[in-house]
PyMOL Python script that loads the backbone (N, CA, C, O; Angstrom):
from pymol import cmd

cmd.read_pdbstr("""\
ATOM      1  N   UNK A   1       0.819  -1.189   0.000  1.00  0.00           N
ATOM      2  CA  UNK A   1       0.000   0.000   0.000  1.00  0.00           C
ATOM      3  C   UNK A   1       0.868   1.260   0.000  1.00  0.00           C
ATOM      4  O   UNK A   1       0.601   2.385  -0.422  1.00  0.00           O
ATOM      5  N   UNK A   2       1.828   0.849   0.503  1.00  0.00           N
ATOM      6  CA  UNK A   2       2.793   2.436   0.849  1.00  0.00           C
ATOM      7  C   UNK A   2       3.755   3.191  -0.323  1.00  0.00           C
ATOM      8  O   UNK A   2       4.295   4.293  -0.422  1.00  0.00           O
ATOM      9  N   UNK A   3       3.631   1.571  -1.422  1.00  0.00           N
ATOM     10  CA  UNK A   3       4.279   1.678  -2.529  1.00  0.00           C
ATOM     11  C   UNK A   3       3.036   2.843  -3.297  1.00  0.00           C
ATOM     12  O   UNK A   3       3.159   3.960  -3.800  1.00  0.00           O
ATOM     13  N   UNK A   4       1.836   1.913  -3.073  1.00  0.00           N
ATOM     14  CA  UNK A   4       0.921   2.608  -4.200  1.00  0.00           C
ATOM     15  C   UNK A   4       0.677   4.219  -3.570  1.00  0.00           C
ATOM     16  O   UNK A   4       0.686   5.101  -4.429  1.00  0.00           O
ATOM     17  N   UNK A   5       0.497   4.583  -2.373  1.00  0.00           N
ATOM     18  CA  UNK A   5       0.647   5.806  -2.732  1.00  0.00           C
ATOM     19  C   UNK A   5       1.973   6.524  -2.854  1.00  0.00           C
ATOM     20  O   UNK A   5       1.983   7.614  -3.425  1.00  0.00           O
ATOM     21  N   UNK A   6       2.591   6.242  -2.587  1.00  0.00           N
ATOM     22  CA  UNK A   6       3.888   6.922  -3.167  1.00  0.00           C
ATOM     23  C   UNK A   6       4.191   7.560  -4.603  1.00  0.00           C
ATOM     24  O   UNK A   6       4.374   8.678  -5.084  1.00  0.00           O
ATOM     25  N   UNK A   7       4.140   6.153  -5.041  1.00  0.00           N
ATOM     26  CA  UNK A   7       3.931   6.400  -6.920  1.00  0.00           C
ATOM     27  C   UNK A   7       2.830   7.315  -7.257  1.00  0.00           C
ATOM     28  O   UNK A   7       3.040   8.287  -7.982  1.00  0.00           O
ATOM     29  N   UNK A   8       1.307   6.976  -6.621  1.00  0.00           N
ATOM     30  CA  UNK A   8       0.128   8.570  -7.001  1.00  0.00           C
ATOM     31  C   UNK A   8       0.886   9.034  -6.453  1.00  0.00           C
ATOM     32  O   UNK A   8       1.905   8.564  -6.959  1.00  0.00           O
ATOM     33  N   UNK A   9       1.340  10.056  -5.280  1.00  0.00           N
ATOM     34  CA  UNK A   9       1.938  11.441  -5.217  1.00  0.00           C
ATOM     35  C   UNK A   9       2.539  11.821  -5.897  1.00  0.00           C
ATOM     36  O   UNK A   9       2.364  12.875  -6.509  1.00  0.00           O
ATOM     37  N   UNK A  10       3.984  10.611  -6.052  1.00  0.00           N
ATOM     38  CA  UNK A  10       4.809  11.233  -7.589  1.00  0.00           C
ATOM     39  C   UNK A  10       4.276  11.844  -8.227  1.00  0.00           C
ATOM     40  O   UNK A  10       4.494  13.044  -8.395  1.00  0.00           O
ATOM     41  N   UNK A  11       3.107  10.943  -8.964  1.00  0.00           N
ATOM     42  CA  UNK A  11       2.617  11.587 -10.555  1.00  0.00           C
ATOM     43  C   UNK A  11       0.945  12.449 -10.018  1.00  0.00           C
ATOM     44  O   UNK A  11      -0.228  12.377 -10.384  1.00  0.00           O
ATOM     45  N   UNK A  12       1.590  13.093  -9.155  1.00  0.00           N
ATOM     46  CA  UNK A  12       0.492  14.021  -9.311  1.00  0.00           C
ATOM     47  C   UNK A  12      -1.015  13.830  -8.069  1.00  0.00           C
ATOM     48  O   UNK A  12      -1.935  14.557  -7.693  1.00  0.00           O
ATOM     49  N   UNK A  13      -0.602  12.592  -7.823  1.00  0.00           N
ATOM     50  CA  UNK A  13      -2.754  12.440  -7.534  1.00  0.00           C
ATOM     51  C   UNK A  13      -2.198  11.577  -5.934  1.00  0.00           C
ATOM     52  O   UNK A  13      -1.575  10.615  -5.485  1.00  0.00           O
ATOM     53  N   UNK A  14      -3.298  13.272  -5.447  1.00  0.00           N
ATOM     54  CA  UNK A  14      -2.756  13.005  -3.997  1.00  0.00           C
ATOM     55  C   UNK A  14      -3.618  11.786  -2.961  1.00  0.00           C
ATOM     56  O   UNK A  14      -4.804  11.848  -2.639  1.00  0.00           O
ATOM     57  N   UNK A  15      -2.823  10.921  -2.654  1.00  0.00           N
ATOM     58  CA  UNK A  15      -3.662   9.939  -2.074  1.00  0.00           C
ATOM     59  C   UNK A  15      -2.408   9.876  -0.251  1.00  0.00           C
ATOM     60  O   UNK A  15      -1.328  10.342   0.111  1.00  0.00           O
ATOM     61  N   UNK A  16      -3.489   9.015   0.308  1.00  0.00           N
ATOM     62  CA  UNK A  16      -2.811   8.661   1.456  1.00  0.00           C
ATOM     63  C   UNK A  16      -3.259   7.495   2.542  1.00  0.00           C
ATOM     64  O   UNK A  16      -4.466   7.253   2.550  1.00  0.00           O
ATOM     65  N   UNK A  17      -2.769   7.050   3.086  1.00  0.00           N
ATOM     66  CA  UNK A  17      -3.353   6.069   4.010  1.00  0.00           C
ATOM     67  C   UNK A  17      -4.599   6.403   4.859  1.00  0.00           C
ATOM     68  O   UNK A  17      -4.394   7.603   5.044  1.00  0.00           O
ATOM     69  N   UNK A  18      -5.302   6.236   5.246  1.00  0.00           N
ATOM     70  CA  UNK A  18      -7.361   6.190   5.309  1.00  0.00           C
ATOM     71  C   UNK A  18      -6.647   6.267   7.069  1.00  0.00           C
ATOM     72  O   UNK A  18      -6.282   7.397   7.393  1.00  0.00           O
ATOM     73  N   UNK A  19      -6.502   5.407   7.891  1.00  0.00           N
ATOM     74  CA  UNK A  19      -6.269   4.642   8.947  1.00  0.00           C
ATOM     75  C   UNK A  19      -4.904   4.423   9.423  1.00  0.00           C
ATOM     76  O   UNK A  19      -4.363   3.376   9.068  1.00  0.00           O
ATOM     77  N   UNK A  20      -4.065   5.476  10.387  1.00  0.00           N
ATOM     78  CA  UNK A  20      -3.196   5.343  10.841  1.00  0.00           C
ATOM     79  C   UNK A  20      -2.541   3.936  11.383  1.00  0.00           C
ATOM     80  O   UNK A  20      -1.488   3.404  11.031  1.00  0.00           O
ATOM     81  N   UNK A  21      -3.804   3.377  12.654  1.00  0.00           N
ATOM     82  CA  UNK A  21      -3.672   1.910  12.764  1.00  0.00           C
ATOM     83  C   UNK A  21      -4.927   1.304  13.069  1.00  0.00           C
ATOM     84  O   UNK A  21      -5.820   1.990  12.571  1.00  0.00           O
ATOM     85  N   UNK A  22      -5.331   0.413  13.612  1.00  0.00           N
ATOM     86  CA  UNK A  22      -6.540  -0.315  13.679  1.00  0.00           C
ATOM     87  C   UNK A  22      -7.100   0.263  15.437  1.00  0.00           C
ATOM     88  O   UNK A  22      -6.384   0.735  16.320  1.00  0.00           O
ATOM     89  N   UNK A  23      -8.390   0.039  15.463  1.00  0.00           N
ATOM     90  CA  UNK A  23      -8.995   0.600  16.420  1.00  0.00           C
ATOM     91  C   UNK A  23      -8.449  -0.508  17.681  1.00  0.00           C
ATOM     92  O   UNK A  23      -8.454  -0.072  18.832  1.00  0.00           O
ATOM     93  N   UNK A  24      -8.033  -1.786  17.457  1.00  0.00           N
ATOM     94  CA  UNK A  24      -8.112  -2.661  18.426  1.00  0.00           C
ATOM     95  C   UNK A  24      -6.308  -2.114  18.962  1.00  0.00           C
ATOM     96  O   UNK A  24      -5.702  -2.640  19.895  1.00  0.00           O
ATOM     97  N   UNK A  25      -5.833  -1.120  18.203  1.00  0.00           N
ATOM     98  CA  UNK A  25      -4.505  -0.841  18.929  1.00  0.00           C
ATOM     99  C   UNK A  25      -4.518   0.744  19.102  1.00  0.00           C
ATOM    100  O   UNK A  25      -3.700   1.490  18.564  1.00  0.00           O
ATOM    101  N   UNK A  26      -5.378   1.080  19.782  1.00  0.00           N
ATOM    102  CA  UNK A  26      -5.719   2.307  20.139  1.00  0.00           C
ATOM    103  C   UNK A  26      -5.376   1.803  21.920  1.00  0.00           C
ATOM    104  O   UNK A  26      -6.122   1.032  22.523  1.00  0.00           O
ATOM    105  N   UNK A  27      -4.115   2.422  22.537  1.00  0.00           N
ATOM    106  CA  UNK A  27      -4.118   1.665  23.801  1.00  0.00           C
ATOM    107  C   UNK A  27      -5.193   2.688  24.614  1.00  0.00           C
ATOM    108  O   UNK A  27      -5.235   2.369  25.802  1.00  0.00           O
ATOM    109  N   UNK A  28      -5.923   3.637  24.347  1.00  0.00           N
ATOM    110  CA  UNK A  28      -6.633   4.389  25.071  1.00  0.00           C
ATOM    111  C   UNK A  28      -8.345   3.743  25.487  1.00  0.00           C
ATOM    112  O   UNK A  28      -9.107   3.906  26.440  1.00  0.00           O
ATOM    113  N   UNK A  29      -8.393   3.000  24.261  1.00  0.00           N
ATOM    114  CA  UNK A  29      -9.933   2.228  24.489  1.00  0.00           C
ATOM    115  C   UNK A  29      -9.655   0.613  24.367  1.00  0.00           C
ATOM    116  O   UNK A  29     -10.551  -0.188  24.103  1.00  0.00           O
ATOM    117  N   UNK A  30      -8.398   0.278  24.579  1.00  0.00           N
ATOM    118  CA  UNK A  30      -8.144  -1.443  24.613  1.00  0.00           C
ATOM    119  C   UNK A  30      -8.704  -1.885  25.462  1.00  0.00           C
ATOM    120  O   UNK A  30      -9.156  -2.990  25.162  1.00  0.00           O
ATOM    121  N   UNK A  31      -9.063  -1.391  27.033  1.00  0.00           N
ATOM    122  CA  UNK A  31      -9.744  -2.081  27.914  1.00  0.00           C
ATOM    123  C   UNK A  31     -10.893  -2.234  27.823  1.00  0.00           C
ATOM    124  O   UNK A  31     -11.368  -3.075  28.586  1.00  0.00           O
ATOM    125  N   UNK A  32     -11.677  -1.640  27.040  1.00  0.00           N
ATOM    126  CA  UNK A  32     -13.245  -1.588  26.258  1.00  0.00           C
ATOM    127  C   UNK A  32     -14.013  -2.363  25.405  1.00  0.00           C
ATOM    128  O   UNK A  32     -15.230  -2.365  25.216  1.00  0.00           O
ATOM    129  N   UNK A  33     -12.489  -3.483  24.576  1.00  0.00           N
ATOM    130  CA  UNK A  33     -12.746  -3.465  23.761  1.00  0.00           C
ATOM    131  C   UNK A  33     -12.918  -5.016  24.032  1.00  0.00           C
ATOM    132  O   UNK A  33     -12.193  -5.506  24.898  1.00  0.00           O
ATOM    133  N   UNK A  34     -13.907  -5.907  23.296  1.00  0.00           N
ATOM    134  CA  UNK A  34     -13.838  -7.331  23.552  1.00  0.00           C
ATOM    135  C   UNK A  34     -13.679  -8.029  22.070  1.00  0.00           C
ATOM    136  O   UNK A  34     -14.585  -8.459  21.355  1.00  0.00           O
ATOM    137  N   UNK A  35     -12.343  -8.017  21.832  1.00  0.00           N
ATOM    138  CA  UNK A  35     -11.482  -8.304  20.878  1.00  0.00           C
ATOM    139  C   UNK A  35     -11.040  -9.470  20.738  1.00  0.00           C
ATOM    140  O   UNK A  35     -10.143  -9.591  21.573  1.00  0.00           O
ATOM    141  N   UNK A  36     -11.192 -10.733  19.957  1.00  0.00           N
ATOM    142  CA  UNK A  36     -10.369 -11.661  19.804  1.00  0.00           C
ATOM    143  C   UNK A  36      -9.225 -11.456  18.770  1.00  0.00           C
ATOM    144  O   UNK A  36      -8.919 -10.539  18.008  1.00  0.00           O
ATOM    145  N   UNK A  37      -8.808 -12.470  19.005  1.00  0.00           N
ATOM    146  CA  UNK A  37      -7.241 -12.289  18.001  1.00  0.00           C
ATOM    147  C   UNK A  37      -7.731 -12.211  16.584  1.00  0.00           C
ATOM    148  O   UNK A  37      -7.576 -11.167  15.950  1.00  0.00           O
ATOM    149  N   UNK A  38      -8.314 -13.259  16.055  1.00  0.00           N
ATOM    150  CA  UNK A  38      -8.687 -13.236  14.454  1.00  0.00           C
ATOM    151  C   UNK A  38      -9.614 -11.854  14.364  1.00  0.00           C
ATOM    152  O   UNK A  38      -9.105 -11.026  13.609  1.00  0.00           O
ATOM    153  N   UNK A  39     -10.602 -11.519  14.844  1.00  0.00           N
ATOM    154  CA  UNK A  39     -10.722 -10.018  14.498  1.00  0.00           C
ATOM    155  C   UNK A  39     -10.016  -8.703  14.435  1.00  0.00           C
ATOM    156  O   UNK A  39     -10.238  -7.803  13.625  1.00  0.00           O
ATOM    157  N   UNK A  40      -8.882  -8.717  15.675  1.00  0.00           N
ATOM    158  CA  UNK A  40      -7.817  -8.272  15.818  1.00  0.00           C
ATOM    159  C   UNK A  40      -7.233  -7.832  14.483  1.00  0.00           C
ATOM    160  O   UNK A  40      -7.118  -6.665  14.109  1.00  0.00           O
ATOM    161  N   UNK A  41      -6.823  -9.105  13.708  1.00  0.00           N
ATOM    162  CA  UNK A  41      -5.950  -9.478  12.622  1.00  0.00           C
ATOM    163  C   UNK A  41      -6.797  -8.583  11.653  1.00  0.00           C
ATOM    164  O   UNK A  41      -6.529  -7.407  11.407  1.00  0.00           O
ATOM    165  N   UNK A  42      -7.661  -9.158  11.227  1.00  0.00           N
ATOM    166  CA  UNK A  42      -8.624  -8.500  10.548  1.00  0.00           C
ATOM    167  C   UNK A  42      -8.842  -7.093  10.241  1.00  0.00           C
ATOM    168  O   UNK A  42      -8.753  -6.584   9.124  1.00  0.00           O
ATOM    169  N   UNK A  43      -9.186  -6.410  11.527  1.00  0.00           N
ATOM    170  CA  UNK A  43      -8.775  -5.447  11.710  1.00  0.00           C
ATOM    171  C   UNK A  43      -7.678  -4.244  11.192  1.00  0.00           C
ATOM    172  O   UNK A  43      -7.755  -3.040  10.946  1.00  0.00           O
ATOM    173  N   UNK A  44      -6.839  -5.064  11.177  1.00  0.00           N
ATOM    174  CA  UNK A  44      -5.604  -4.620  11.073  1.00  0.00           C
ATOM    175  C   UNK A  44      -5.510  -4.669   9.615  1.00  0.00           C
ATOM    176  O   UNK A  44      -5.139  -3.672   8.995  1.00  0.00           O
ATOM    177  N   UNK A  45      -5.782  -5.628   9.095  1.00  0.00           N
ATOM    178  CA  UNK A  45      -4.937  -5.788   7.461  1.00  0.00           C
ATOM    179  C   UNK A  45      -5.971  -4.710   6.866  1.00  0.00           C
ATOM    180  O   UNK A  45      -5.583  -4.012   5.929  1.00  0.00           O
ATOM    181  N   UNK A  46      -7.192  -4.556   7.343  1.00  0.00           N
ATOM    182  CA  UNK A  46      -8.249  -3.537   6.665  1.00  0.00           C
ATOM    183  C   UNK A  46      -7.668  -2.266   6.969  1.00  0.00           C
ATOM    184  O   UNK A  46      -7.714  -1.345   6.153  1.00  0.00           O
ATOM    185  N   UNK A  47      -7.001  -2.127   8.345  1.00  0.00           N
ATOM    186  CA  UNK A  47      -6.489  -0.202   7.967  1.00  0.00           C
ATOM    187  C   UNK A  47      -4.944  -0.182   7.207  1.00  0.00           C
ATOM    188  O   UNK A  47      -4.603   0.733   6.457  1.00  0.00           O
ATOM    189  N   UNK A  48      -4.193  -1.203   7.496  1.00  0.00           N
ATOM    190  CA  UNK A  48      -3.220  -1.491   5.930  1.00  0.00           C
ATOM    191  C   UNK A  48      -3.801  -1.385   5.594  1.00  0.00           C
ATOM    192  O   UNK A  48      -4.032  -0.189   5.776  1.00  0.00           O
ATOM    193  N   UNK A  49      -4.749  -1.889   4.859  1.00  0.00           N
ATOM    194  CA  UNK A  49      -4.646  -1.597   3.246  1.00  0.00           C
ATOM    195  C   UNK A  49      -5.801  -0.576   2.636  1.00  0.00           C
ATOM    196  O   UNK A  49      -5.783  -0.394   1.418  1.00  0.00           O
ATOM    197  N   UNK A  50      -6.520  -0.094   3.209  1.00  0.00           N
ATOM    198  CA  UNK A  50      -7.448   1.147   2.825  1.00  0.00           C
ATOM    199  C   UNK A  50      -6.052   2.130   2.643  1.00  0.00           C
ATOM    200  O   UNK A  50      -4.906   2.155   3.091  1.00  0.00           O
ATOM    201  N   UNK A  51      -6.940   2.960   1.650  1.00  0.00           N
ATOM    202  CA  UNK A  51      -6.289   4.078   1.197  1.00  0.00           C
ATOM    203  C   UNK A  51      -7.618   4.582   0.644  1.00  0.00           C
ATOM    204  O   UNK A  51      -8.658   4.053   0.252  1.00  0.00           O
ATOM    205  N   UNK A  52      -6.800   6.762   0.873  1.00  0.00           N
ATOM    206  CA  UNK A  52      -8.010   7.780  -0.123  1.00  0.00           C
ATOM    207  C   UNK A  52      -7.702   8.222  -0.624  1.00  0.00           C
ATOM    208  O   UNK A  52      -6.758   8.955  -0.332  1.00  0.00           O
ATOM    209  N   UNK A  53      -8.133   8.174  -1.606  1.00  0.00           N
ATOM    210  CA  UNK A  53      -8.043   8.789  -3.303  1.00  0.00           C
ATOM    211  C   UNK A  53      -8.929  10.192  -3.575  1.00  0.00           C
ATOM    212  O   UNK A  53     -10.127  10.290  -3.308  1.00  0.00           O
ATOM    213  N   UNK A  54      -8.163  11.179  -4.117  1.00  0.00           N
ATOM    214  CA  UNK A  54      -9.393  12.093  -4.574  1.00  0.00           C
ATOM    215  C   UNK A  54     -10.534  11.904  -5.343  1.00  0.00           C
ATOM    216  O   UNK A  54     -10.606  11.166  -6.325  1.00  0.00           O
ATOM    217  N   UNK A  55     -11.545  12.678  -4.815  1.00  0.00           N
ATOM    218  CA  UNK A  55     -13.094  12.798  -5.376  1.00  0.00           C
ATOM    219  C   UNK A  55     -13.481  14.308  -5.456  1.00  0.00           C
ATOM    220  O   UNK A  55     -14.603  14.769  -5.666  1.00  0.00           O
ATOM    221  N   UNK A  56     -12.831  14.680  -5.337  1.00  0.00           N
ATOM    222  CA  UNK A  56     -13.398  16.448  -5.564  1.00  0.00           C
ATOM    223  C   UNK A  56     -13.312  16.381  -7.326  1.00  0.00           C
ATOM    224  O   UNK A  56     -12.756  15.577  -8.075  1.00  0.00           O
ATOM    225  N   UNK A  57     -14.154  17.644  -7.596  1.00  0.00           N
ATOM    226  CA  UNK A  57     -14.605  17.830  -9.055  1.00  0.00           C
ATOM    227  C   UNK A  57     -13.681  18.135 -10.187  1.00  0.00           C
ATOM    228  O   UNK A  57     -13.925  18.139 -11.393  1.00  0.00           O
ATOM    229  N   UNK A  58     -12.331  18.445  -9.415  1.00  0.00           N
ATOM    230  CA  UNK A  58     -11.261  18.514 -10.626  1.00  0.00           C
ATOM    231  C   UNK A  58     -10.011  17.060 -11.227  1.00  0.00           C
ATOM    232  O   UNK A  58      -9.069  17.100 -12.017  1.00  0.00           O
ATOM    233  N   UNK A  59     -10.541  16.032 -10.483  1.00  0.00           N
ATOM    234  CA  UNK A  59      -9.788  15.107 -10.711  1.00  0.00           C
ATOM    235  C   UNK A  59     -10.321  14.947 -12.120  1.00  0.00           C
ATOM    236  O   UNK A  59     -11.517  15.152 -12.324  1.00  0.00           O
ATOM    237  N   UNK A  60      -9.290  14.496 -13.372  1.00  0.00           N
ATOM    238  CA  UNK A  60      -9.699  14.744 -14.618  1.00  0.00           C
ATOM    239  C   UNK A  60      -9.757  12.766 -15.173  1.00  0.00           C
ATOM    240  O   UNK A  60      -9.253  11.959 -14.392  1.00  0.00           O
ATOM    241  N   UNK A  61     -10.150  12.446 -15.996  1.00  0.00           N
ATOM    242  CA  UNK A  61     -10.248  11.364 -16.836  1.00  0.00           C
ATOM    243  C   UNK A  61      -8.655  10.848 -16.764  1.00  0.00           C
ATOM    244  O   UNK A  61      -8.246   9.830 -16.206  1.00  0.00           O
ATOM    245  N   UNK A  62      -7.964  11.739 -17.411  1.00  0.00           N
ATOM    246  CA  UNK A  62      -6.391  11.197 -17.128  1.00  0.00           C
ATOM    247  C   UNK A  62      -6.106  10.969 -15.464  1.00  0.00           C
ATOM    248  O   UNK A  62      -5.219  10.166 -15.174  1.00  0.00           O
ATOM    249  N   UNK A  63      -6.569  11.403 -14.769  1.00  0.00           N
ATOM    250  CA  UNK A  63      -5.769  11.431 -13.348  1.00  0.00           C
ATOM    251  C   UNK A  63      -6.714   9.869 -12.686  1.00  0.00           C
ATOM    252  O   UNK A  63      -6.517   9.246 -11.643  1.00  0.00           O
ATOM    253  N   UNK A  64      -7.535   9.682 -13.567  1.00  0.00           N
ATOM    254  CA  UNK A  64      -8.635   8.234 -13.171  1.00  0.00           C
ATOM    255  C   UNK A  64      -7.275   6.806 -14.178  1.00  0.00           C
ATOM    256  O   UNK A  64      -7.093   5.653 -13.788  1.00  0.00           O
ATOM    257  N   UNK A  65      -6.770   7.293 -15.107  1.00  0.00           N
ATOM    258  CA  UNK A  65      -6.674   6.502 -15.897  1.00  0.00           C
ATOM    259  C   UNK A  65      -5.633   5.767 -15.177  1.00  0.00           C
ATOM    260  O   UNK A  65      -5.539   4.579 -14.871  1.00  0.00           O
ATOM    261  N   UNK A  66      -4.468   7.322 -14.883  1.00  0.00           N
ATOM    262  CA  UNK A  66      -2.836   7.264 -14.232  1.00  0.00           C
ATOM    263  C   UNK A  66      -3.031   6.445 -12.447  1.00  0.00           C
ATOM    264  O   UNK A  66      -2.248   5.732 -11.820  1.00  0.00           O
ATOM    265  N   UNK A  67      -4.120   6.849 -12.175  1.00  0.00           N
ATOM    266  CA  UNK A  67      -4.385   5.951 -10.778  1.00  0.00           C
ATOM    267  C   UNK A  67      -4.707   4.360 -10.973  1.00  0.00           C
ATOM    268  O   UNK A  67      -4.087   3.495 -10.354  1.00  0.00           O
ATOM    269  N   UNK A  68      -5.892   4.039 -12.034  1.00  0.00           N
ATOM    270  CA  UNK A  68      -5.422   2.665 -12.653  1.00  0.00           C
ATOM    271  C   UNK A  68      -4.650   1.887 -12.708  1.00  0.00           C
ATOM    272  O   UNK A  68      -4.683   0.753 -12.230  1.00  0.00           O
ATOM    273  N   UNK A  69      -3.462   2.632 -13.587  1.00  0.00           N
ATOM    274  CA  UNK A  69      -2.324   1.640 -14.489  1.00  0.00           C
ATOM    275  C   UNK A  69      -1.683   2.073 -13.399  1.00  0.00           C
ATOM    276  O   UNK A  69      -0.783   1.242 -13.515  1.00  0.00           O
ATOM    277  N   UNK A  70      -1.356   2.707 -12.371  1.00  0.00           N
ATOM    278  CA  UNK A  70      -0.799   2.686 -10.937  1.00  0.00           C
ATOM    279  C   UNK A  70      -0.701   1.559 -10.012  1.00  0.00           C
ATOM    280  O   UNK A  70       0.277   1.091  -9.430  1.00  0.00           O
ATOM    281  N   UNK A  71      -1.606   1.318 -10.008  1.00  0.00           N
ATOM    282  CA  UNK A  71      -2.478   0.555  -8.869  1.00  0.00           C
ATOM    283  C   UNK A  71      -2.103  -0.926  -9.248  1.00  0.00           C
ATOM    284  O   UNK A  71      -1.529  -1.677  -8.460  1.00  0.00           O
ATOM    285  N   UNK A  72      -2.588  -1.386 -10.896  1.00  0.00           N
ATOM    286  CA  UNK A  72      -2.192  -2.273 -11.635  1.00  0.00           C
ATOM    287  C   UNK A  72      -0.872  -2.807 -11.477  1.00  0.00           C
ATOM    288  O   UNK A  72      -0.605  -3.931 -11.052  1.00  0.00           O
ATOM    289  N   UNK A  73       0.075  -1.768 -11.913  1.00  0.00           N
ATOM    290  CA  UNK A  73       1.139  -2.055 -11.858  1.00  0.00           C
ATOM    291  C   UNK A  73       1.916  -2.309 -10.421  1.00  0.00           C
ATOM    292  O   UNK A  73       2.853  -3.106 -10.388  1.00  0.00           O
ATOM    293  N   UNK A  74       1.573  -1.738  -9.463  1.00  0.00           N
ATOM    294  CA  UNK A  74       2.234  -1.934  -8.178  1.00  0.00           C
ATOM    295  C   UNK A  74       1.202  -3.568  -7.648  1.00  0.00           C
ATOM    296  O   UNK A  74       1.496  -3.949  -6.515  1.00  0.00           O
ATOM    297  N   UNK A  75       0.492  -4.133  -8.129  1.00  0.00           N
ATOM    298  CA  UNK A  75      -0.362  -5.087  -7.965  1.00  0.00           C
ATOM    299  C   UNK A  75      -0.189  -6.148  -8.299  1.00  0.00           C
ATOM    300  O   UNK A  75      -0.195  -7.059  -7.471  1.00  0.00           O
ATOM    301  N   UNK A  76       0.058  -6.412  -9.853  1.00  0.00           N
ATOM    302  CA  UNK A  76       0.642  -7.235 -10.483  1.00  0.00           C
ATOM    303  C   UNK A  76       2.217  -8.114 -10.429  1.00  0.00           C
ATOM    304  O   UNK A  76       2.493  -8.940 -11.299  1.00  0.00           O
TER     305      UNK A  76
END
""", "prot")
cmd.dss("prot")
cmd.show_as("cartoon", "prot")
cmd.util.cbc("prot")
cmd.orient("prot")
């Protein structure tokens, strides 16, 4: 994930990680929380790997295309 936004910033199209870390490692509400391990996990690989992409009204057809073959390519 850290690859793919890297490469959008390069070329232009500002993206960034969604989710610093997962709620189950927030040590401020851990005692709250009734967490098993496999949700835990879960958890976790979902705020890895979310990322946000622009949606405001000037992102153009090219900047949809270049996020694509981005994404693709760091994927593949």
């Amino acid at each position: 994930m850290i690859l793919i936004i890297k490469k959008l910033n390069e070329s232009g199209i500002g993206a960034s990680a969604s989710y610093p870390k997962s709620i189950v490692d927030i040590p401020d509400i851990q005692d709250q929380l009734d967490i098993n391990i496999q949700i835990g996990n879960g958890a976790r690989y979902v705020a890895d790997h979310i990322l946000t992409l622009p949606t405001h009204p000037y992102v153009t057809d090219k900047d949809l295309q270049v996020t694509v073959e981005i994404i693709k390519q760091v994927t593949n």
